[in-house]
LOZARO-431465 format. One line per 5 residues: number of its first residue (from 1); for each residue x, y, z of N, C-alpha, C. Coordinates in steps of 0.2 Angstrom, whole numbers. Atoms other than C-alpha are relative to their C-alpha. Example, Ala and Ser with C-alpha at 12.3 -4.5 7.8 and 13.67 -1.06 7.14 Angstrom:
BEGIN
1) 4,-6,0,62,-22,39,4,6,0 | -4,-6,-1,68,-5,36,-4,5,3
This chain:
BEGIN
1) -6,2,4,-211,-237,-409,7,0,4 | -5,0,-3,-197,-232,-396,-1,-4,4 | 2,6,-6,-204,-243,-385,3,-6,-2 | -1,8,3,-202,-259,-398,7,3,1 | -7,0,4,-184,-251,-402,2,-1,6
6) -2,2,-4,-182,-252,-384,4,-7,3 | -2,6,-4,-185,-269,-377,3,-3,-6 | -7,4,6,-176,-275,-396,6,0,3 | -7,1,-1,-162,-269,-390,4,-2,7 | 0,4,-7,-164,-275,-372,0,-9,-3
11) 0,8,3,-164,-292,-381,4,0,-3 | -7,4,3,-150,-292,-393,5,3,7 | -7,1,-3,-137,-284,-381,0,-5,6 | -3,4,-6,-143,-293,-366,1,-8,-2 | 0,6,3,-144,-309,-375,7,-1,-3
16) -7,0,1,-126,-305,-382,3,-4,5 | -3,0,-6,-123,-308,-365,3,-9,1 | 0,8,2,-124,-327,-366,1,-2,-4 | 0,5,4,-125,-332,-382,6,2,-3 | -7,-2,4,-110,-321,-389,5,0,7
21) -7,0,-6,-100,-323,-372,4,7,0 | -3,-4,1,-97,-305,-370,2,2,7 | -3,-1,-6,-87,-299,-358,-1,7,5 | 1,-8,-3,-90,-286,-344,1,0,5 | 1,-1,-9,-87,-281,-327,-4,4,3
26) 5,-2,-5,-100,-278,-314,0,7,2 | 1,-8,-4,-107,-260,-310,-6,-2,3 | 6,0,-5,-118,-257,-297,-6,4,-4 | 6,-4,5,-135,-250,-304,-2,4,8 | 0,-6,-7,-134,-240,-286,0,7,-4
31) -2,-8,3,-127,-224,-296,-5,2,-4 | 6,-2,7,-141,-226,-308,-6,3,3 | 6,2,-5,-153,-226,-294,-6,8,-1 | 1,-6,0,-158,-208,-295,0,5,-8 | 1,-2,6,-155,-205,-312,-6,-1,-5
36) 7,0,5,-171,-201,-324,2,-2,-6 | -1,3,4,-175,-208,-339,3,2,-7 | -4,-3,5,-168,-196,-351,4,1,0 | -6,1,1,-152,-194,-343,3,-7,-1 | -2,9,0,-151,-215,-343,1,2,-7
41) -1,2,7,-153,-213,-362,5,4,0 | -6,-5,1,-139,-199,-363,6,-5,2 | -6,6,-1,-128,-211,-355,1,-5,-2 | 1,2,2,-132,-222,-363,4,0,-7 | -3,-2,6,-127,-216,-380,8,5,2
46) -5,-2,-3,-114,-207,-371,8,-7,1 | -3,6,-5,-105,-223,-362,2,-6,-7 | -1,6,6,-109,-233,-380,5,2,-5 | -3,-5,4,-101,-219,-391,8,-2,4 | -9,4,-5,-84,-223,-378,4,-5,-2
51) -1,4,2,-86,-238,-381,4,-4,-5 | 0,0,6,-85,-239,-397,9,3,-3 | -7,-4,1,-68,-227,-398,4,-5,3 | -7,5,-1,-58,-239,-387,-2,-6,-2 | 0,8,5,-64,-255,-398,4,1,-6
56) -3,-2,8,-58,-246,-412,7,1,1 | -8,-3,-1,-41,-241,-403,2,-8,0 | -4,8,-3,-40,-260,-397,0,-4,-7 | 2,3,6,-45,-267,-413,10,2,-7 | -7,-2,8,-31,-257,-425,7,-2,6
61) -6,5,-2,-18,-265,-409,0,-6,-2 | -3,9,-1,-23,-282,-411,2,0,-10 | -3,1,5,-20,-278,-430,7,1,0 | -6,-1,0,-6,-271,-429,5,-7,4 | -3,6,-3,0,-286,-418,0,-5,-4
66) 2,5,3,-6,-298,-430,4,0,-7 | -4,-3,7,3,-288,-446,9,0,3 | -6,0,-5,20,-287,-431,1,-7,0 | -1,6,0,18,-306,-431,3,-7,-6 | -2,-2,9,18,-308,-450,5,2,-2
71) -5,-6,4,31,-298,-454,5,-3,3 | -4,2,-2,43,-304,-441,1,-5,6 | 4,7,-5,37,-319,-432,1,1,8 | -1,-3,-7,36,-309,-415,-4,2,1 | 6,-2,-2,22,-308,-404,-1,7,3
76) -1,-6,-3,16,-292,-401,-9,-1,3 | 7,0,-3,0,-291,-390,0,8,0 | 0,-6,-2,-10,-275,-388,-2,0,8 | 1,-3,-6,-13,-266,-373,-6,-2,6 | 6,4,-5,-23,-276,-360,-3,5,6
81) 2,-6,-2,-27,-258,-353,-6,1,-3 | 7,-2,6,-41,-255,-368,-2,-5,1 | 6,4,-1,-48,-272,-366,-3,1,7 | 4,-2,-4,-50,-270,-348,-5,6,-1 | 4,-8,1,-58,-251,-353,-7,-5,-2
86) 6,2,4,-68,-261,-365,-6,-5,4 | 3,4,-3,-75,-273,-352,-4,4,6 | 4,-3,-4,-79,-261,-340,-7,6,-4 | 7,-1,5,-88,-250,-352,-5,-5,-3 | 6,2,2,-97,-263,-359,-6,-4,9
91) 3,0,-6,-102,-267,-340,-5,7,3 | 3,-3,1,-108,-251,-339,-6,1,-5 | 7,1,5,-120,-252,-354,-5,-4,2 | 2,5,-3,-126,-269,-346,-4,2,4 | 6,-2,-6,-133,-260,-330,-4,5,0
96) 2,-7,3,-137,-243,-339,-8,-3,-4 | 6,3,3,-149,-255,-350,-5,-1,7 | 7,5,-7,-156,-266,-333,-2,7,3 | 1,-6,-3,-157,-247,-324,-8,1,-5 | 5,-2,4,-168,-241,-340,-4,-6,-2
101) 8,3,2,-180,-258,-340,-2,-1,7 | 4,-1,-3,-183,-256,-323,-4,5,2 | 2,-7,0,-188,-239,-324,-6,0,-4 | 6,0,6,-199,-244,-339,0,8,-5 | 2,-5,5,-191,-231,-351,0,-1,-5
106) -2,1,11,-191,-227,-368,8,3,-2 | -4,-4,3,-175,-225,-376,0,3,-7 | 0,-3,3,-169,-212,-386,2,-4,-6 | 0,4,9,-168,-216,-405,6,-2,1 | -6,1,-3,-149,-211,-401,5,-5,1
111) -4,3,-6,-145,-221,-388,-2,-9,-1 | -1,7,2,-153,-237,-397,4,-1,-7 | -5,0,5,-143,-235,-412,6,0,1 | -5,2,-1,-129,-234,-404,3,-7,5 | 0,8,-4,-133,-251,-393,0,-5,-7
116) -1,5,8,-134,-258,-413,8,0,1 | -9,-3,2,-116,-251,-416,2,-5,6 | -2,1,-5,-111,-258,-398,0,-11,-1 | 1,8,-1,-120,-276,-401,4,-1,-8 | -4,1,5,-110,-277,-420,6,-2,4
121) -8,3,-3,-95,-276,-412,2,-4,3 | 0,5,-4,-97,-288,-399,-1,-5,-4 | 0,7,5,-103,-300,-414,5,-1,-2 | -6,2,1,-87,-297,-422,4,-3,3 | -4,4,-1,-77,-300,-410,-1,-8,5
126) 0,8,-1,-86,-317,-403,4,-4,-7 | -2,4,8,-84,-322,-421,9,0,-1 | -9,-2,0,-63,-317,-418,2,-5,5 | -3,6,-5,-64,-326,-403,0,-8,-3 | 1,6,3,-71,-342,-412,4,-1,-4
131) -3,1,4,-60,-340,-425,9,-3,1 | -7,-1,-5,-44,-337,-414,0,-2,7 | -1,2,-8,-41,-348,-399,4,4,6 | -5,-5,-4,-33,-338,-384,-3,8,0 | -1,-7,0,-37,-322,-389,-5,5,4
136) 5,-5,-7,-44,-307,-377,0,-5,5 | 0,4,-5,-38,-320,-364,-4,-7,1 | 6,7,3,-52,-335,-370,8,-5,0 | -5,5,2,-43,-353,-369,-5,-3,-2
């Protein structure tokens, strides 16, 4: 059963990768090199859980820039600090996944539940970008 839960979610997030144009920047899977299977899953849900905190911090700026926009017809962008964060974290999840399928682990329940939570969010905000031309730097 952890094994299907595994390569499922070795398939929606890396599949994210293309089909939802999700954005990340490159980590070496060098550092992973040495790490065993159940620390990879701890980082895993670790590095995702992060993730998730600064999507949520970015998320309530671009609200608030959208509600600042509204209000007083003045662009307020958020902090292109948290999107980089968000890009490098989500590149870390990226090579933490390919690390743990070339290792042939199993993840933890954890650490695929929170690759769900991680791949949601990245739906949304495809769905944000198609919605909204420009936005998170997309023309």
């Amino acid at each position: 059963m952890k094994t299907l839960l595994f390569f499922l979610s070795i398939l929606i997030f890396t599949g994210c990768n293309t089909t939802i144009k999700t954005h990340y920047t490159y980590v070496s899977p060098l550092k992973y090199k040495e790490v065993g299977c159940e620390d990879l899953s701890k980082e895993i849900e670790r590095t995702g859980e992060e993730f998730l905190r600064v999507s949520k911090a970015h998320s309530s700026d671009m609200a608030a820039a959208g509600f600042g926009f509204g209000l007083i017809g003045l662009a307020v962008t958020s902090s292109s600090s948290s999107y980089v964060e968000e890009n490098r974290l989500n590149g870390e999840i990226v090579t933490l996944i390919e690390v743990s399928s070339e290792k042939e682990c199993t993840l933890s329940e954890g650490a695929v539940l929170t690759l769900e939570k991680v791949n949601k969010y990245n739906e949304r905000r495809k769905a944000m970008r198609e919605s909204t031309p420009g936005i998170d730097g997309d023309e």
